[in-house]
BANU-385716 format. One record per residue (C-alpha): x, y, z. Coordinates in nm, 4 decimals, decimal comma. Example, Ala and Ser with C-alpha at 12.3 -4.5 7.8 and 13.67 -1.06 7.14 Angstrom:
# BANU-385716
{site {1,2300; -0,4500; 0,7800}}
{site {1,3670; -0,1060; 0,7140}}
END
This chain:
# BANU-385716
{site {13,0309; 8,3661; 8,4964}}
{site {13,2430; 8,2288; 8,7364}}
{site {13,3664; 8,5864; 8,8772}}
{site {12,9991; 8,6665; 8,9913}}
{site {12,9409; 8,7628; 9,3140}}
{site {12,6380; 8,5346; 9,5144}}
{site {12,3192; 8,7146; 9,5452}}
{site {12,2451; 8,7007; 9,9572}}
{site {11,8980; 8,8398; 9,9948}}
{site {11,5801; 8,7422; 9,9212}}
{site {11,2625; 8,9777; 9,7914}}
{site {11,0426; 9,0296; 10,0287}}
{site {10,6822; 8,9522; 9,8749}}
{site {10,4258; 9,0553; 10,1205}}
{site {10,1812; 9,3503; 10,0846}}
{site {9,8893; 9,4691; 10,2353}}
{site {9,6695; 9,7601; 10,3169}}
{site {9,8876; 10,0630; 10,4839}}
{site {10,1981; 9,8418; 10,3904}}
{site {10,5713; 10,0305; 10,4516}}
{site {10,7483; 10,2012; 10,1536}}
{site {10,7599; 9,9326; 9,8658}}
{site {11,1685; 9,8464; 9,8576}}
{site {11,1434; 9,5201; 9,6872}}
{site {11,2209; 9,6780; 9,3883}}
{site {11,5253; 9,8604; 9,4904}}
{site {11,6662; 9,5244; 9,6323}}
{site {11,6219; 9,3715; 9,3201}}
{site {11,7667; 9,5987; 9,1611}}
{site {12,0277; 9,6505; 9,4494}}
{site {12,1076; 9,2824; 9,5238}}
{site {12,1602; 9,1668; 9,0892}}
{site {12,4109; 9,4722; 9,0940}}
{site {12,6516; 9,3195; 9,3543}}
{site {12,8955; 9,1691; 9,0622}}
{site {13,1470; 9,1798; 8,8376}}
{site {13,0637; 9,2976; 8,5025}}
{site {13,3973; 9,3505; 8,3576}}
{site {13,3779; 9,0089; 8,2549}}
{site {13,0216; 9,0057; 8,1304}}
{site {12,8661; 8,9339; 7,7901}}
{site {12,5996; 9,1845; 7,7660}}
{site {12,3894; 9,0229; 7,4530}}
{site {12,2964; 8,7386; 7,6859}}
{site {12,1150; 8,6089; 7,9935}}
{site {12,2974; 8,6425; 8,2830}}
{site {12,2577; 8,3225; 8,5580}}
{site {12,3063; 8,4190; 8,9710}}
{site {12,2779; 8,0976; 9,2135}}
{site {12,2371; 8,0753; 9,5652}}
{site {12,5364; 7,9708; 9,7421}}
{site {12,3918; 7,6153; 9,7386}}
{site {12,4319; 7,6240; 9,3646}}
{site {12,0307; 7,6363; 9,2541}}
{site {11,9515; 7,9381; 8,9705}}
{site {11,7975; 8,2684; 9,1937}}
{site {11,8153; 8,5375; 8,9229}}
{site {11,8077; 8,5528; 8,5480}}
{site {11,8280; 8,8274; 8,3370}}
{site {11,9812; 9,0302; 8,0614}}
{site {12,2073; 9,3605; 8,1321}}
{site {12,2578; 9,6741; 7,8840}}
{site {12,5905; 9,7582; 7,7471}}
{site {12,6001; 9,9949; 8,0198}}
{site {12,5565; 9,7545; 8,2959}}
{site {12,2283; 9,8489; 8,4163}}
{site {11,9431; 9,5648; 8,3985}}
{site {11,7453; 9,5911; 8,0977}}
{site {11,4635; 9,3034; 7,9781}}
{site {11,2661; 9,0415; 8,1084}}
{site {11,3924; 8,9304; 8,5100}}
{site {11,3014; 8,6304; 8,6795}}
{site {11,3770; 8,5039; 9,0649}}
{site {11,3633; 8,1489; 9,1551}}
{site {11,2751; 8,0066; 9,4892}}
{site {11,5491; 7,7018; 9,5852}}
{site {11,2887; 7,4366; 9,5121}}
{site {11,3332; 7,5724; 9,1424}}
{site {10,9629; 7,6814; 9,0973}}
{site {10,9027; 8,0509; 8,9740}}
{site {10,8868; 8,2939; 9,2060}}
{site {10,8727; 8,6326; 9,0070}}
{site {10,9126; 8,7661; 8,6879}}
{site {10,8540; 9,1183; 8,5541}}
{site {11,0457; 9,3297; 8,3066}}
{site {11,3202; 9,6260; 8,3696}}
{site {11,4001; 9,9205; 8,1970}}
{site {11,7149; 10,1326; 8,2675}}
{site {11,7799; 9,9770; 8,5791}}
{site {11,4111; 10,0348; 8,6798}}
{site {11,0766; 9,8054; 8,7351}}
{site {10,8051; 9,8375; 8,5009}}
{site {10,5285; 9,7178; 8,3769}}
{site {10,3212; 9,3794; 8,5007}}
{site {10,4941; 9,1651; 8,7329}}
{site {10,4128; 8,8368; 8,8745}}
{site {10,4974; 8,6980; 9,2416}}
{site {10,4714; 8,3434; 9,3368}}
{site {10,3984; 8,0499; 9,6298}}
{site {10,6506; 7,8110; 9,6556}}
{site {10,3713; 7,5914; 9,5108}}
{site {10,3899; 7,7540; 9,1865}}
{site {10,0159; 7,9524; 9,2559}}
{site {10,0142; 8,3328; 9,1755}}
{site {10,0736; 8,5357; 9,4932}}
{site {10,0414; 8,8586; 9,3688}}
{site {10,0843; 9,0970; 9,0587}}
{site {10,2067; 9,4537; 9,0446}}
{site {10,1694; 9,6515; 8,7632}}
{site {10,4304; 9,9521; 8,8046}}
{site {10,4101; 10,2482; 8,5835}}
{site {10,7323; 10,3848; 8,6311}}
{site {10,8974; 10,2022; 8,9031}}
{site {10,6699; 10,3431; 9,2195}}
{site {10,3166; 10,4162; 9,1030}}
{site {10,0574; 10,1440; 8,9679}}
{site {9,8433; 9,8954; 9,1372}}
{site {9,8843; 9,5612; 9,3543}}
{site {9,6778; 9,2666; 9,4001}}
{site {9,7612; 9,0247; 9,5879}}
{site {9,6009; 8,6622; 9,6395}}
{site {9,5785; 8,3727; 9,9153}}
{site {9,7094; 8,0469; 9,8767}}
{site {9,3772; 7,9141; 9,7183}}
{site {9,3618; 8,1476; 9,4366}}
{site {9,1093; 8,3834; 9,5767}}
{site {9,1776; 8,7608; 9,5499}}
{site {9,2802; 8,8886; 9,9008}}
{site {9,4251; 9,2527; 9,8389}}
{site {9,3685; 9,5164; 9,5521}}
{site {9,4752; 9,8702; 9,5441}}
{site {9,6515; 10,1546; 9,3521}}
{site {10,0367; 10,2253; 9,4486}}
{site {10,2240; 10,6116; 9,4471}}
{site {10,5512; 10,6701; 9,5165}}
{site {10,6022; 10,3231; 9,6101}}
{site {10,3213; 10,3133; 9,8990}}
{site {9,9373; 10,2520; 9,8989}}
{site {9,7563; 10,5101; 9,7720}}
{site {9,3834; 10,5608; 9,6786}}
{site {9,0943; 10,2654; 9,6671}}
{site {9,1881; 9,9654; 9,8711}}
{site {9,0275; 9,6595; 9,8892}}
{site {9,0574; 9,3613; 10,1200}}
{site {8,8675; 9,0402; 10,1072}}
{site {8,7989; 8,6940; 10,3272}}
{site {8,9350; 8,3802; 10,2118}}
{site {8,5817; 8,2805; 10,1173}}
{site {8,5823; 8,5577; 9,8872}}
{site {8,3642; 8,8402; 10,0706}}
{site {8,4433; 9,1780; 10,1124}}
{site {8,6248; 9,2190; 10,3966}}
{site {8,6988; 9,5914; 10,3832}}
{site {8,7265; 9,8685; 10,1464}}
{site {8,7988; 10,2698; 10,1668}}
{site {9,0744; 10,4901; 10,0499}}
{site {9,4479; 10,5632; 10,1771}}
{site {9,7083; 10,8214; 10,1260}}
{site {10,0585; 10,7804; 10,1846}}
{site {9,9858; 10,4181; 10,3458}}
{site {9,6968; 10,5695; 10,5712}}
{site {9,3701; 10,4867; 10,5662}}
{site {9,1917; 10,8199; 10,4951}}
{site {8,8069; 10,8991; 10,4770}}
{site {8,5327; 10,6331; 10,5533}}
{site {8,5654; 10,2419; 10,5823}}
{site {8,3532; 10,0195; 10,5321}}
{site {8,4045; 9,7186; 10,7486}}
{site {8,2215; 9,3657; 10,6582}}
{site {8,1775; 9,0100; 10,8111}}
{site {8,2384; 8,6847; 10,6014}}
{site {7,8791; 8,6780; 10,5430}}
{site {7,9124; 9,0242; 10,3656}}
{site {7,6975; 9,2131; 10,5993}}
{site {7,8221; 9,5193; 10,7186}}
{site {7,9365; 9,5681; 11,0618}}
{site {8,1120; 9,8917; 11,0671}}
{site {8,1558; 10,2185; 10,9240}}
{site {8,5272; 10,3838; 11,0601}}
{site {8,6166; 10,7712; 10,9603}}
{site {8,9831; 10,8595; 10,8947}}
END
């Protein structure tokens, strides 16, 4: 354990509608590769701290060293901060982001590493993103909401671009515009 190599980079956590390609998953991937695994035990959970000495990643590695299993990242206060599982060295399945605070900031549900869905939520609780993923980008029905909980937009996107018609809504749910892609 000792011969491990520190883990330097964080995940980044924030999406939203027309967001860049989706490369949080390649750093995790990327950034829990960066050690030594000629001295690894492969049948258990593998520990990597920030330089400060507090747990960042945990997770379990297959005999041929690529991550395999259940994954979690910690933030330095020790709380959660996500968890998902990996297969062959790739994200799949549900995953869970969190707030420092220990409230859900947003779940991705990845089908085979780059196409599923997203939703992602404020720091109340309330729903403020939802839409599908492909290729590791937004893609198709998108849906954005007020911290109150209204509709604040909704229409489709391809390839991170919003495509078709919008429609555009006030926090009192009326709507207020109609925008053509």
């Amino acid at each position: 354990m000792k011969r491990l190599l520190p883990i330097l980079l964080l995940l980044p956590f924030i999406f939203s509608c027309g967001s860049r390609k989706n490369s949080e998953n390649e750093q995790l991937i990327n950034e829990t590769n960066l050690i030594d695994k000629k001295e690894m035990a492969w049948d258990e959970i593998q520990n990597f701290n920030y330089p400060s000495g507090e747990l960042q990643f945990q997770g379990n590695y297959s005999v041929d060293g690529r991550q395999q299993g259940l994954w979690k990242e910690y933030h330095k206060n020790g709380q959660l901060r996500a968890e998902g599982n990996i297969l062959d060295g790739k994200l799949i399945g549900l995953w869970k982001y969190y707030y420092e605070n220990g409230q859900i900031e947003r779940e991705t549900d990845i089908s085979d590493g780059n196409n599923g869905y997203v939703k992602k939520y404020f720091k109340n609780g309330k729903l403020s993103f939802q839409g599908g993923m492909k290729d590791g980008v937004d893609d198709g029905l998108c849906k954005s909401y007020y911290e109150n909980g209204q509709l604040k937009a909704i229409g489709n996107i391809k390839n991170s671009k919003g495509v078709g018609v919008w429609k555009i809504y006030n926090q009192d749910g009326q709507l207020i515009e109609e925008k053509y892609y």
